[in-house]
FITI-401148 format. One record per residue: residue in one letter; x, y, z of N, C-alpha, C in turn. Coordinates in steps of 0.02 Angstrom, whole numbers, plus 50000, padded with zeros to 5 digits. Last residue first. Example, Ala and Ser with C-alpha at 12.3 -4.5 7.8 and 13.67 -1.06 7.14 Angstrom:
2
S506424988850354506844994750357506455000250394 A506604971650390506154977550390506604983550390 
***
This chain:
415
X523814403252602524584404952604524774411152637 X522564402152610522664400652667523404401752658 X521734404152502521504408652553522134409552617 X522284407452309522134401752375522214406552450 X521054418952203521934415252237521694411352309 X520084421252092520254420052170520874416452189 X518914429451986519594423252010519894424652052 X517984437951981517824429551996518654426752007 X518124449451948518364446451887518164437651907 X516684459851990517414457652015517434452651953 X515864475752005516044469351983516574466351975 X514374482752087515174482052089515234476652035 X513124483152151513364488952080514044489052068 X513154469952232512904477852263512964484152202 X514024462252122513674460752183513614469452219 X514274451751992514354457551992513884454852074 X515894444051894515174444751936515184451351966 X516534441051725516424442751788515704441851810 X516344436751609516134443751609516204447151686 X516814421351619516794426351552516854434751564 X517234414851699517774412651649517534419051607 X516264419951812516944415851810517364417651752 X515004414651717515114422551729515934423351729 X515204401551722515064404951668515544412751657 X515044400051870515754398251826515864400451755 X513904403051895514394404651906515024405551881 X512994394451803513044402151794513524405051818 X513214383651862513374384351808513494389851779 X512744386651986513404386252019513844385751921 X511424387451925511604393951991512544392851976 X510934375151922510964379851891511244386351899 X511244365352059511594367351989511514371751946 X510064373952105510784374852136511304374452077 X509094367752035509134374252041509764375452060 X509184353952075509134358851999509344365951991 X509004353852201509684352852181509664354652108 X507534359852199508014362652227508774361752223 X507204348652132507254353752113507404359652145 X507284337752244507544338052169507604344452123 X506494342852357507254341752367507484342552280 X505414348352403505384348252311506274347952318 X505004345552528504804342452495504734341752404 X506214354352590506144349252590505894343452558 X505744366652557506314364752507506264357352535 X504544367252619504534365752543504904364152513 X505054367552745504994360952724504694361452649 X506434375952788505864375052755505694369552725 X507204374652947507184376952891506534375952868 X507624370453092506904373753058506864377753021 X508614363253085508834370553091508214373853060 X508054350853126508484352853186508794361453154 X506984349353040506854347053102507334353453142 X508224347252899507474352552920507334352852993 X508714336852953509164344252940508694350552961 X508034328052950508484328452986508744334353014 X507434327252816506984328052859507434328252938 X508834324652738508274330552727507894332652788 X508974313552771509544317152792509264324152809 X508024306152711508084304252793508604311352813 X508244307352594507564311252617507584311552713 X509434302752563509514307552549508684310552591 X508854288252590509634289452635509444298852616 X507844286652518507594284852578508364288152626 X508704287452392508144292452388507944292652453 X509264273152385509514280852415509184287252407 X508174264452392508594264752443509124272852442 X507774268352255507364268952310507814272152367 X508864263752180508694268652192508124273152224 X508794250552215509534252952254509224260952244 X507564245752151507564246752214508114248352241 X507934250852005507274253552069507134252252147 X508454245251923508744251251960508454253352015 X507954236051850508304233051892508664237451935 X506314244251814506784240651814507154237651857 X506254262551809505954257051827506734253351823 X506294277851780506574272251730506354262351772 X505934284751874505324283551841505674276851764 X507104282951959506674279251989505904278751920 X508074290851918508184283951886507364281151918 X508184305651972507904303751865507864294851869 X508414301352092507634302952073507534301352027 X509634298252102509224294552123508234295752096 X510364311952040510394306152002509804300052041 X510284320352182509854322452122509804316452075 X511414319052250510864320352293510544321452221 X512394310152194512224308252268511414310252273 X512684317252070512714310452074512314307052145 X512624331752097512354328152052511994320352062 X513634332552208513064333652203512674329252130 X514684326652103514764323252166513844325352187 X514794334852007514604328551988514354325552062 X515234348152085514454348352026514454340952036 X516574341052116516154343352168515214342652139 X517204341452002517134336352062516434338552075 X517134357752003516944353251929516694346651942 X518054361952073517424363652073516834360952008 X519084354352087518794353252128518084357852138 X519494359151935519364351451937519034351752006 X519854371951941519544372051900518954364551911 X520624380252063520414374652081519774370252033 X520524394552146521014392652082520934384752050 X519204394052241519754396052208520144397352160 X518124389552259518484383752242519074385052223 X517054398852281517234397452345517814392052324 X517084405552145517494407952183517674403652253 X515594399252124516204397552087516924399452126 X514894403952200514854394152203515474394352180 X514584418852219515054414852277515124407552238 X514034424352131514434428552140514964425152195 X512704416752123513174416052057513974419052110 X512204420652236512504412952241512964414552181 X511694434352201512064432652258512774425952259 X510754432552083511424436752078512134432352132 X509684424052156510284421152099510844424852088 X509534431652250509684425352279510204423552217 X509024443552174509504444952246509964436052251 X507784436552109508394440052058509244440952123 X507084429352207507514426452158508154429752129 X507104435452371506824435852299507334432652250 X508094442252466507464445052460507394444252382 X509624435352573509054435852501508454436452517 X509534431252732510054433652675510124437852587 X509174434652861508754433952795509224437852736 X509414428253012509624430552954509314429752902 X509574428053190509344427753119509664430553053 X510354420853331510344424953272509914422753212 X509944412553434510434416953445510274422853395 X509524400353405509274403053468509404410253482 X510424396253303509884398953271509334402553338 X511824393253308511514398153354510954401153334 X512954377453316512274381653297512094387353339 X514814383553280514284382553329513434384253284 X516374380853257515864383953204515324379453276 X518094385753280517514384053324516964386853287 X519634383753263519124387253220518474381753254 X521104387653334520664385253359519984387953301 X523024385753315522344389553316521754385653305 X524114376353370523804377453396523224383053382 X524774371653226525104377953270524684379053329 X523804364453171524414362553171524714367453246 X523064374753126522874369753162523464365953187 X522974382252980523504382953068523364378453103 X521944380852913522834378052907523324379752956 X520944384652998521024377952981521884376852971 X521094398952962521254397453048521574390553054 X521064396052817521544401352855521584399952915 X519674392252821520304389352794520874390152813 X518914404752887518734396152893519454391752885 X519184413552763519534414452867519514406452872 X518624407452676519324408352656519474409052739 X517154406552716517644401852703518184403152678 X517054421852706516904418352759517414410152755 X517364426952597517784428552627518024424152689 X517224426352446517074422452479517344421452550 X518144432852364517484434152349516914428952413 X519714442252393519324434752406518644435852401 X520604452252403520404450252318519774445252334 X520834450852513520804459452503520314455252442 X521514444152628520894444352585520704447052548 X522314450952707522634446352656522094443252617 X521334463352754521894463052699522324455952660 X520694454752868520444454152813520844458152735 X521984450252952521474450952942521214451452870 X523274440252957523234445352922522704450852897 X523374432653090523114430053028523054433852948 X523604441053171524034436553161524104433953071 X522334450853187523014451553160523604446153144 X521754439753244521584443753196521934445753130 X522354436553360522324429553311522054434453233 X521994448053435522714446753396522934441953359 X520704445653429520814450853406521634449953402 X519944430653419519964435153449520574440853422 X518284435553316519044434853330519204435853387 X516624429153255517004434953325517544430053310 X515684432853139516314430853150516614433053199 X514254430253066514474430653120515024425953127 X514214429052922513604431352956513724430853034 X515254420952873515124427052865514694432252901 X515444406052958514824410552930515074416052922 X516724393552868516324397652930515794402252889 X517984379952870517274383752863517104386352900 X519224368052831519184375052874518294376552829 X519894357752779519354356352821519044362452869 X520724362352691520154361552679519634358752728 X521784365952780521434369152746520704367852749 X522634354852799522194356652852521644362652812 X523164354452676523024348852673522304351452743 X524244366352672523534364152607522944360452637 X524944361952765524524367752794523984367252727 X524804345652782525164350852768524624357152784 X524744330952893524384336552868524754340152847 X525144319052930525504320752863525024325352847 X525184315853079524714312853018524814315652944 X526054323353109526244316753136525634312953083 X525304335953101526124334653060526154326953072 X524274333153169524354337053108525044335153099 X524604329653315524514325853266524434326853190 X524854344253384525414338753359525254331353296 X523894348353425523774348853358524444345953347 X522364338953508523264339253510523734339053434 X521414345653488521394343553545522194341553550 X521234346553334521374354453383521514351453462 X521054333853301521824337553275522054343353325 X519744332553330520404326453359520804331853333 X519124341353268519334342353311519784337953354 X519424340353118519684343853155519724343853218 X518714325453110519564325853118519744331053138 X517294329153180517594325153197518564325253198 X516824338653047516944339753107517244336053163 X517054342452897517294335852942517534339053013 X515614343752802516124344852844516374339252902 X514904334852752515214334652703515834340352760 X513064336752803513664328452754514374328752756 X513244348152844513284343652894513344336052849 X513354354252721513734358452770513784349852826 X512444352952637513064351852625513624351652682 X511204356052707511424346952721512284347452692 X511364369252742511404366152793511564357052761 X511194373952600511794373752638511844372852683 X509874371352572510534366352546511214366752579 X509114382352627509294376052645509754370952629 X509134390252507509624390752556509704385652598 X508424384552397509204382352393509504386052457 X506984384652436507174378352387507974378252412 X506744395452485506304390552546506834384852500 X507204406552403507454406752467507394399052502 X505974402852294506844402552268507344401052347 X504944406952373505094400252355505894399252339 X505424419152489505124418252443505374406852442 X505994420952637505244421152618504874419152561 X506894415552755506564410652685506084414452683 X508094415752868507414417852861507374416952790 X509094404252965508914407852900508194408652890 X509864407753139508944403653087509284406353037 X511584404053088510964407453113510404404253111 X513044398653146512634398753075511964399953121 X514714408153206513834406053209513354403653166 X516144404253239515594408653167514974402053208 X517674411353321516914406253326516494409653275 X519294408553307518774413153267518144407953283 X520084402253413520304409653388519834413353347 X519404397953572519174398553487519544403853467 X519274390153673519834394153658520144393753588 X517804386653735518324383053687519154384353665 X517784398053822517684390553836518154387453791 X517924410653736518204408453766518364402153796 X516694403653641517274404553614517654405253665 X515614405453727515704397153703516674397753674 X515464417653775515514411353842515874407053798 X515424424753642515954426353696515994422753740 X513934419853638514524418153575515264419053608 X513434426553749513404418953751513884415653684 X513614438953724513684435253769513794429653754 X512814440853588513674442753592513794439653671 X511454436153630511954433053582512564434753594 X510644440253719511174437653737511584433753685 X509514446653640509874450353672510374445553718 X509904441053460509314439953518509844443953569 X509904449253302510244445053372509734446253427 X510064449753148509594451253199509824449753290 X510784453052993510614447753052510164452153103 X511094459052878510484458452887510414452452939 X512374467152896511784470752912511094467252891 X513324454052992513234458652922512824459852953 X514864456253089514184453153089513944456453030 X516224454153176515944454853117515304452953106 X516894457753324516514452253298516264454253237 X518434453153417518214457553373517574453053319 X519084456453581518684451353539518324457353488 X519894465053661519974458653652519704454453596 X519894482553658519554474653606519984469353608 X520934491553655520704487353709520304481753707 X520844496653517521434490853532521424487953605 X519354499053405519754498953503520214494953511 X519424499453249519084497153318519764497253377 X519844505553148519434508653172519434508453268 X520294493153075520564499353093520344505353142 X519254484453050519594483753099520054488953111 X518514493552958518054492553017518784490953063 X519474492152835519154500852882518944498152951 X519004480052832519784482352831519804490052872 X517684479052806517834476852845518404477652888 X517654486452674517344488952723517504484852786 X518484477552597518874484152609518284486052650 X517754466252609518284465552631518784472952635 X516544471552538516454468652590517174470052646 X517224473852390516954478552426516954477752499 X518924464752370518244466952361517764470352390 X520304475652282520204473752331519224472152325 X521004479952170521014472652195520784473152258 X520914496752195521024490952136521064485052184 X519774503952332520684500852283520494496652250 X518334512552351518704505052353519184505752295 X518494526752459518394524252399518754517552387 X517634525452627518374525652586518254526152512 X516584524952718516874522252692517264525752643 X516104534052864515994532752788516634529152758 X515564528353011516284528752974516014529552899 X514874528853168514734528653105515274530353072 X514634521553317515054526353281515004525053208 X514384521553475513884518953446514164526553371 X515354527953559515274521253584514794519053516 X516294540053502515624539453503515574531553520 X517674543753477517504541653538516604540153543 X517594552053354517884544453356517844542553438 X515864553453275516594554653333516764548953357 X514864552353211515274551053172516044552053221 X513674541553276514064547253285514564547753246 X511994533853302512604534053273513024540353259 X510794533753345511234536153421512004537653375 X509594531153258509734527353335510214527853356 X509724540953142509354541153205509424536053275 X511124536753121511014543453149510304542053198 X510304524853041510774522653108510994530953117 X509354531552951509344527553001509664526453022 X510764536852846510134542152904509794535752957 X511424527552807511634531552869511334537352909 X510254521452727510744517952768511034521552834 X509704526852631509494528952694509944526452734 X510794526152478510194525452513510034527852578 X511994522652429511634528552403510814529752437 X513444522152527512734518552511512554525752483 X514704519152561514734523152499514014520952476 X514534508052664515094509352611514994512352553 X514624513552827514414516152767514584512952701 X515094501852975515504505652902514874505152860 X514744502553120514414504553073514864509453021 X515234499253273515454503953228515234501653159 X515034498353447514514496653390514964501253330 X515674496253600515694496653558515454495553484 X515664484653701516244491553712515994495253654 X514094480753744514804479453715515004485553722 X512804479953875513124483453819513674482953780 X512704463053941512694469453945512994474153868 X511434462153824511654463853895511974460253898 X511034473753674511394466753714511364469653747 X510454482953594510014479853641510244474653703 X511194484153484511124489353535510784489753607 X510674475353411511544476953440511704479753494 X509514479253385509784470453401510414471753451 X509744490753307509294490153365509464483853411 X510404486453199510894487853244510504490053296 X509684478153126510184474653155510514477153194 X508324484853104508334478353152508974477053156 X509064492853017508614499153073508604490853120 X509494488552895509904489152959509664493153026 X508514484052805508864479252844509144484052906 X508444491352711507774489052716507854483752795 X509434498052700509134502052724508654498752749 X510674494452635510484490852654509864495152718 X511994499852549511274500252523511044495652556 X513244491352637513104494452582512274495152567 X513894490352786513454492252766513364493952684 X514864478952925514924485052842514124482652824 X515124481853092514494478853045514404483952978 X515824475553220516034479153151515444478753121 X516064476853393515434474953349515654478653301 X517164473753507516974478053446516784474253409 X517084465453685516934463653612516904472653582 X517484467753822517954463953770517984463353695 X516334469853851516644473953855517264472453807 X515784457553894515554457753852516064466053828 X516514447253990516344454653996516184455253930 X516864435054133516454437754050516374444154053 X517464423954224517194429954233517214432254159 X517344407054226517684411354227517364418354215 X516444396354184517454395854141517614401454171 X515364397854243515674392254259516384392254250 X515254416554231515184411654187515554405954236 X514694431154338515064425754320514734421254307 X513774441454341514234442754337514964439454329 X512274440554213512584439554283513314439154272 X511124434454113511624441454145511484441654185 X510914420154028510874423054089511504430354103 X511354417553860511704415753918511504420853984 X510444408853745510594414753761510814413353855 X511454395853687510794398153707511004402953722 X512064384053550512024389053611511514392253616 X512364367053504511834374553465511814378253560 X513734362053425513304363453502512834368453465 X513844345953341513784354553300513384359153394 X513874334053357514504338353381514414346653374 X512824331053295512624329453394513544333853404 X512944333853179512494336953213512454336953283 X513794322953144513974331653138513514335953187 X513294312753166513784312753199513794321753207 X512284313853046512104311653137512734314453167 X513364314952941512484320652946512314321353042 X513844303052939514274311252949513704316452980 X512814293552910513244294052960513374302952986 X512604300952775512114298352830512184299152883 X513824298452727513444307352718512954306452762 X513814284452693514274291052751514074295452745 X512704281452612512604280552705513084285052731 X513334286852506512624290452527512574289152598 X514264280352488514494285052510513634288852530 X513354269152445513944269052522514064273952516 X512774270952343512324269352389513094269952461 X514004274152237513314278952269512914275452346 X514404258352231514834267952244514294272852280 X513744249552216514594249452252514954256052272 X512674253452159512644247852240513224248052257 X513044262552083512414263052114512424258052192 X514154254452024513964261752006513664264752081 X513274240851984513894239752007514134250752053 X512234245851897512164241851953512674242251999 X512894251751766512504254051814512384250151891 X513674237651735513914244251754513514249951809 X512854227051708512984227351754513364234751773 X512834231451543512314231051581512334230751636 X514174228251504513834236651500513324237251536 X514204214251542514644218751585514364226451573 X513354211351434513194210351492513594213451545 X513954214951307513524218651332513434217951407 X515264205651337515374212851341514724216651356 
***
């Protein structure tokens, strides 16, 4: 019996951890050579797929207290070639400069103003801030809008981004294309855990089955997908969401969201469980394209994350509970064992060499930060700590995000 307690670990480590560490390996390569990273697209009057008009697109971009930010995002905006149909800037009840800077660069409160400012509403019971400024925004926008793009107020865009996001999504015949950006990192807290969401993202999405499925979504039912089941393989950026605009509505825009704390991956899910039906969720690199500096500073970063780890799992007590161990176990458990020596030391070598290879992978190709790179362990410390607080908050006092506070519980995205 001892001797079987003693082989446990071993067995653990060489039969479980070390193989799923190579598929996260695998998945990591594979994801990445499928993940297209786009470029800014030449202006001119025809695309290879066909004639482009950037005219097609309403630019939504909700605003709360973001003064320090939105003088670069809607200069950015304002800068595409060619011009979009359209720039509309939701207020949401900021107590700050917010809507005196965008007045000064051209913003109008008339509803024919091409470059149009909207104060926001007072926010309804159940609904969350973001998602009732967004709800205004699509109301707002031009029903000649083919394409409707959501972008927050702290991205940046290079002057052929809405182009070249509009080439790839038509190309593809994307009902929703999300962009993941550079992320801008200034502080340490920023350089340690935003990066994480690039390796989670490229271990652990399954880019491969969706798109065998979207190429002939007959196989969804013929492979025993349910609309639950396509779900979960749905994700996207918040930080740039072009629709196209009756897949918008189809989908119930951001009203069937109204409560969702996590909005970006709930659409993600939502397009995903259609898959079946022929809708198309197209996630692209565009760090060529867009920036973003999501968090300024620990206190912003930790509020922030608390206010999403827990909520992104829904109703879903056990797959966000999974999940902690699964991190845990993969990307952080290899380190505590290596100063234990012994008969552990070299399987836990070997996946410390699978998790640093993935690291230096990730970093390289979305020139993230290599501090988070080189204090990987405590950066997954940190994360857990963050996603504990979450769930904390979750079950106790709520979360709170811009001077708001929501109860954390979340109904499923995609019914």
């Amino acid at each position: 019996m001892q001797g079987l307690l003693h082989l446990l670990p071993q067995l653990f480590l060489w039969g479980l951890l070390l193989p799923l560490l190579t598929l996260c390996f695998a998945h990591c390569l594979i994801n990445m050579r499928l993940l297209r990273r786009l470029k800014p697209t030449p202006f001119g009057e025809k695309e290879k797929m066909g004639e482009i008009s950037i005219q097609d697109v309403s630019v939504l971009v909700p605003a709360r207290n973001e003064e320090r930010r939105i003088r670069d995002c809607l200069a950015s905006l304002i800068a595409q070639e060619p011009p979009v149909r359209e720039i509309i800037l939701l207020d949401d009840r900021s107590t700050d400069l917010t809507a005196a800077i965008a007045r000064e660069l051209g913003f109008r409160e008339e509803r024919e103003s091409r470059l149009r400012l909207l104060r926001g509403e007072e926010l309804p019971e159940e609904w969350v801030g973001k998602n009732w400024a967004c709800h205004q925004l699509s109301r707002a926008a031009s029903l000649e809008s083919r394409h409707l793009l959501f972008t927050d107020a702290d991205t940046i865009h290079a002057p052929g981004c809405v182009r070249a996001a509009l080439a790839h999504a038509l190309s593809t015949r994307a009902d929703l294309l999300s962009l993941w950006p550079d992320q801008i990192t200034g502080t340490w807290s920023e350089k340690l855990v935003i990066p994480l969401g690039y390796l989670l993202f490229m271990a652990f999405h399954p880019f491969p089955l969706l798109r065998l499925l979207q190429e002939k979504p007959e196989r969804a039912a013929r492979w025993g997908f349910t609309r639950a089941r396509l779900a979960a393989l749905g994700a996207a950026n918040g930080q740039f969401l072009l629709f196209r605009h009756d897949s918008y509505q189809d989908l119930g825009g951001h009203e069937a969201l109204r409560d969702h704390l996590v909005e970006d991956i709930a659409f993600g899910r939502r397009v995903a469980a259609r898959t079946g039906e022929g809708m198309r969720l197209v996630n692209a690199d565009g760090i060529d394209l867009l920036r973003c500096r999501m968090y300024s500073g620990f206190p912003e970063l930790w509020e922030g994350f608390s206010k999403n780890l827990r909520p992104v799992f829904e109703e879903s007590h056990v797959g966000f509970a999974l999940f902690g161990v699964v991190i845990f176990s993969l990307f952080l458990l290899p380190f505590l064992l290596i100063p234990l020596g012994g008969s552990l030391l070299s399987v836990a070598w070997l996946a410390v060499i699978l998790i640093m290879g993935m690291r230096f992978m990730i970093t390289r190709r979305f020139r993230s930060s290599w501090l988070g790179f080189t204090t990987h362990p405590f950066a997954v410390i940190l994360a857990l700590l963050i996603a504990l607080n979450s769930w904390r908050l979750c079950q106790g006092t709520g979360v709170s995000w811009k001077g708001r506070n929501y109860s954390g519980k979340t109904r499923s995205s995609f019914n």
